[in-house]
C-alpha positions as CSV (number, residue, x, y, z in Angstrom):
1,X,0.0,0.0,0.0
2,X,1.3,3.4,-0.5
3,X,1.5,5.9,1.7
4,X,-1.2,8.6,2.0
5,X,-0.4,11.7,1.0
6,X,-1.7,14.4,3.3
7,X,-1.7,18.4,2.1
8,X,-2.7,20.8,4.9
9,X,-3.7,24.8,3.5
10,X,-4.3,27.6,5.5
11,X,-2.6,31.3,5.0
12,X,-2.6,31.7,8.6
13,X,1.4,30.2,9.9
14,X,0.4,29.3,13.5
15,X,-2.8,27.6,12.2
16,X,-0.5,25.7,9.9
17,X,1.9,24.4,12.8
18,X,-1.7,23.6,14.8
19,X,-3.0,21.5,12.6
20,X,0.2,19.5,11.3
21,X,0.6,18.9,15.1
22,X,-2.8,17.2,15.3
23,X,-2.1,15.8,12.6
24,X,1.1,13.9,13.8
25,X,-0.6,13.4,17.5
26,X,-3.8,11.2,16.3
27,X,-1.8,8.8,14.9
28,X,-2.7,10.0,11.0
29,X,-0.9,7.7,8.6
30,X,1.0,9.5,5.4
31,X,3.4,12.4,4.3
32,X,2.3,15.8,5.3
33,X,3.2,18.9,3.9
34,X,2.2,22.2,4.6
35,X,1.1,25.3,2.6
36,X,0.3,28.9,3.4
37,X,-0.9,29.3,0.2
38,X,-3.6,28.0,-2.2
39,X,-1.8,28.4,-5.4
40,X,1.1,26.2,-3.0
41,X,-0.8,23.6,-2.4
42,X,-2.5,23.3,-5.9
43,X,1.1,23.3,-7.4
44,X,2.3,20.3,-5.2
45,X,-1.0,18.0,-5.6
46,X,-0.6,19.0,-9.2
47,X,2.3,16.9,-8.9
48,X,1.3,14.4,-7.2
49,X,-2.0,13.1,-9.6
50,X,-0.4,11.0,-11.8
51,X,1.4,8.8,-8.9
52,X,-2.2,7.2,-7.8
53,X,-1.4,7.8,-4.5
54,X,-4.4,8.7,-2.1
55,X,-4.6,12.8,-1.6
56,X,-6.1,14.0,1.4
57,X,-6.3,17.9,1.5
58,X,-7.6,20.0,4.3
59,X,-8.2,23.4,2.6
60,X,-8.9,26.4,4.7
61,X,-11.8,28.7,2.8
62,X,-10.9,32.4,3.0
63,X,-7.6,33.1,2.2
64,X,-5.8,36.0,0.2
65,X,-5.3,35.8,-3.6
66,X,-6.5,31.6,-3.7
67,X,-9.5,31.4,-1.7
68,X,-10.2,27.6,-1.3
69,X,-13.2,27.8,-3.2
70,X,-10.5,28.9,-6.5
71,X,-8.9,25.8,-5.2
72,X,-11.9,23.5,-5.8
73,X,-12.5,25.3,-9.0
74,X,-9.4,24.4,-10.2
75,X,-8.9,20.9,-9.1
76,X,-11.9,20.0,-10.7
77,X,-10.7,21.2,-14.3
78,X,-7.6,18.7,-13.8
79,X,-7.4,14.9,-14.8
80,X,-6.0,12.1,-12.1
81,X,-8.0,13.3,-9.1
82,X,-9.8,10.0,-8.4
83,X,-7.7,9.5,-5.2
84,X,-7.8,13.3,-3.9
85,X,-10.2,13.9,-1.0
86,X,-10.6,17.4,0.2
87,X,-11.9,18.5,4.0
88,X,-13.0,22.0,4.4
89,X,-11.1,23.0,7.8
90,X,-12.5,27.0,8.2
91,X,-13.7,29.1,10.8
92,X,-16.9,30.1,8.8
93,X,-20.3,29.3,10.2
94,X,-22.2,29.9,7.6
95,X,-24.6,27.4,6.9
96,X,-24.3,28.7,2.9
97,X,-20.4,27.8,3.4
98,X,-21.2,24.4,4.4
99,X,-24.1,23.3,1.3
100,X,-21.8,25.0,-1.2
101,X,-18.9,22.6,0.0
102,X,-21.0,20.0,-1.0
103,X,-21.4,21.0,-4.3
104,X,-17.6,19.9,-5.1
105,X,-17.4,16.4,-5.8
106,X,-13.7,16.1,-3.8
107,X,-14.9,17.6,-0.5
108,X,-15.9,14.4,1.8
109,X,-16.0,16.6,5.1
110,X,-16.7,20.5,6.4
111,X,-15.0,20.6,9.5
112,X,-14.5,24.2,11.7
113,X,-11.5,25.2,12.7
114,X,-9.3,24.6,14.7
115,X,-8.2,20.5,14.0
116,X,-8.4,18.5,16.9
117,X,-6.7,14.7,17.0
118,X,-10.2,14.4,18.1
119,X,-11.8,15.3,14.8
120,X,-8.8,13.7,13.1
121,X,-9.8,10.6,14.1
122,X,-13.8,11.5,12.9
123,X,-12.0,12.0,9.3
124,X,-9.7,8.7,9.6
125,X,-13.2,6.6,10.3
126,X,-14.8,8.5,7.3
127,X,-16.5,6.1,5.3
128,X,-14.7,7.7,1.8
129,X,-11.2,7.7,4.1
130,X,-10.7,4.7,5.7
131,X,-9.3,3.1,3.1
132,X,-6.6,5.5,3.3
133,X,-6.0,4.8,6.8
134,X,-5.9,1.2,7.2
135,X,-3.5,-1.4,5.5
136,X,-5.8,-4.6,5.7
137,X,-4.6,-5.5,9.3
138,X,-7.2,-5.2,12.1
């Protein structure tokens, strides 16, 4: 099995460090690279498609020049992204936020801000995840 890939966004630094912490602490099988940018994080899954590897992305909404919505937008218009699997991580509440998240056909979870290994381990159990997550031993 190859390992998951996971791609954390978020423009805001000390969110970044947060979340790649709670990351680590609830045990969350794969790679993980950071990105404070949109455009960032688009480049590097951009190079990652044609591997087959599983994708997991948690995308922060509102950020400057890339919102994660652009993101979406984008990753939709490219080939290969069978295996990527997108979780809105944001701090909006809005209940118009959430329905248009579900619009997109990578986004498998809208979860607000901050991570917790607590809702870490609510996305490894996922039903479109766990495949990710487990390698066939129980």
């Amino acid at each position: 099995m190859t390992d998951s890939q996971i791609i954390i966004v978020d423009d805001n630094a000390g969110v970044l460090f947060l979340h790649e912490l709670m990351v680590r602490e609830s045990g969350m099988p794969g790679n993980i690279e950071t990105f404070d940018g949109a455009e960032k994080g688009l480049s590097f899954l951009r190079s990652r498609l044609e591997s087959g590897q599983e994708l997991l992305v948690f995308l922060d909404i509102n950020m400057p020049a890339m919102s994660g919505w652009d993101f979406l937008e984008k990753l939709e218009e490219l080939e290969y992204t069978e295996n990527v699997h997108v979780v809105m991580v944001t701090s909006s509440v809005n209940r118009s936020d959430r329905e248009k998240s579900g619009r997109y056909r990578h986004v498998v979870d809208y979860i607000e801000k901050p991570l917790s290994i607590e809702t870490c381990k609510k996305v490894m159990n996922h039903d479109e995840l766990k495949r990710m997550f487990t390698n066939g031993v129980d």
